[in-house]
N, C-alpha and C positions, 0 to 999 in steps of 0.2 A: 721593611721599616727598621730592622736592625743593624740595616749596612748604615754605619758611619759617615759615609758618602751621601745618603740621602737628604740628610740635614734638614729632617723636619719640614717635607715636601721644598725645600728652595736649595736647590745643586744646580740650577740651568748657570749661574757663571762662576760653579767651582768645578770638582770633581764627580763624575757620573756615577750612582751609588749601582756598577758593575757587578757587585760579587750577589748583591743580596736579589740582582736582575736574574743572572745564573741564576742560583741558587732557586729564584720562583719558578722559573721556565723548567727547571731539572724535577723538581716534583712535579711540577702541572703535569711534565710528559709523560712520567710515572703513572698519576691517575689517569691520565686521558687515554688511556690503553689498556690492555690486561695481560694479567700474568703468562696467560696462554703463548702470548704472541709473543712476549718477550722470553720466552722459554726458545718459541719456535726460533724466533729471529736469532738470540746472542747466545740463548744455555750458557754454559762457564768455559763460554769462549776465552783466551786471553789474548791479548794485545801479541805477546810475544811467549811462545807454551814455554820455550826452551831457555827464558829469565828467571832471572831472581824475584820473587813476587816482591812486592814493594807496597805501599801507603796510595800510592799515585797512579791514576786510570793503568788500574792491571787489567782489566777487563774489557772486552768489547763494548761492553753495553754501558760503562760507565765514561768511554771514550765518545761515544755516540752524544750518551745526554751532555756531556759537555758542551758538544756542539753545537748542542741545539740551546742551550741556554746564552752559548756565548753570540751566534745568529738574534736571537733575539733581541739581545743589547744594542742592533744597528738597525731594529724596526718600529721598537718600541719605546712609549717615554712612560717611567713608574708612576707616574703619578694619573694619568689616563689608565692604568691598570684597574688601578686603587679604587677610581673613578665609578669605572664600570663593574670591577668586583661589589662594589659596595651599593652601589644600584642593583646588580644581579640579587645583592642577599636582600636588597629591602623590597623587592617586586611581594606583591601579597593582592592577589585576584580577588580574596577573601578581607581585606582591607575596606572597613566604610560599612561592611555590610554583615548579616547574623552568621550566616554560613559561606563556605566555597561553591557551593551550590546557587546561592541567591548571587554570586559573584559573579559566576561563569555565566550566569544568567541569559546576560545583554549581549553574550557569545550567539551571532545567527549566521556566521559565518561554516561553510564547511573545514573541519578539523580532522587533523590529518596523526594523530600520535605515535611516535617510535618507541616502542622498549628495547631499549637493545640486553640482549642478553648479558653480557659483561660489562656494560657501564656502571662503574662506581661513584661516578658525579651524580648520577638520575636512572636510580636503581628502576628497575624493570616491574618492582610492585607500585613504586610510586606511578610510574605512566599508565600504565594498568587503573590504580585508582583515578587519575588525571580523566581516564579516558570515560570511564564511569560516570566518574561527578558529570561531565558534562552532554554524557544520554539524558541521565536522570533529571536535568534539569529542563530538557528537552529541546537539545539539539542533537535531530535525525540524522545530522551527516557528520557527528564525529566516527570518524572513525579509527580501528586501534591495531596495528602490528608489529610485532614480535619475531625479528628476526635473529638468529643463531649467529652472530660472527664473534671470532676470536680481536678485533678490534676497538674496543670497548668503546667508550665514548667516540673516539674520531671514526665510530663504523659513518658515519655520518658524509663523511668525508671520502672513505677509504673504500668503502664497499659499494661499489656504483652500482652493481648487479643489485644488491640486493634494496639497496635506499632507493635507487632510482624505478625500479619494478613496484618497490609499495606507491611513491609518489605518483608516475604513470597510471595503477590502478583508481588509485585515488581522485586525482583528475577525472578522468575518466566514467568514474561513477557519480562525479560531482556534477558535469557539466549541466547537465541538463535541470539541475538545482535551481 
């Protein structure tokens, strides 16, 4: 909302608010990952070791999010962002009712919870508690694991071995539910 271009949600018939698009997608990537992996992946790679260092993607890894921010710009429209950012922040299970517990309540569904180790979107205590609240209210088939990846948030995404082995169990121990 600080790019100039965005014009107060109405740019569909001027200027596409491009940089402040980057700019979102370039931290999103940042958090949706962990330091680990961006260690592994870029450490203080540079673009070019034997330049002159410069202001302007010296680095591997600042050439990368570029990319990724500038991809974004030809998939996505800001304001559908904004949309669903803003829905995401006002979701509240615990809305209407005394507690998160009397929320989760009307939950009879089997529940499946991921803490991933290095997500800093949906830290690993928070699922934890997520996974609780909704025993304690009494649903027998949530269930809750905690797998180790250097992938943080997009482990979801990224680690099929390990996402797809909790889900399979899960399954698995639901069906007959």
């Amino acid at each position: 909302m600080g790019d100039p271009d965005w014009n107060e949600e109405d740019y569909y018939d001027i200027s596409f608010p491009r940089m402040g698009m980057t700019h979102a997608r370039e931290v999103g990537t940042i958090a949706y990952r962990s330091g680990p992996e961006w260690e592994q992946r870029f450490g203080q790679k540079r673009r070019d070791p034997d330049g002159v260092p410069d202001f302007c993607q010296d680095f591997e890894i600042e050439h990368y999010l570029l990319r990724q921010g500038e991809k974004f710009c030809e998939a996505y429209d800001p304001n559908s962002l904004l949309y669903i950012s803003k829905a995401m922040d006002l979701f509240d299970m615990s809305n209407g009712y005394s507690s998160l517990e009397e929320g989760v309540q009307r939950v009879i569904c089997p529940v499946l919870v991921l803490g991933i180790t290095s997500d800093v979107l949906f830290p690993v205590q928070q699922q934890r508690d997520m996974s609780e609240v909704l025993q304690k209210s009494g649903n027998r088939n949530a269930t809750y694991y905690e797998p180790t990846s250097i992938y943080g948030h997009d482990t979801f995404l990224l680690d099929v071995m390990n996402v797809g082995t909790a889900v399979k169990g899960h399954l698995e121990s639901t069906l007959t539910v």
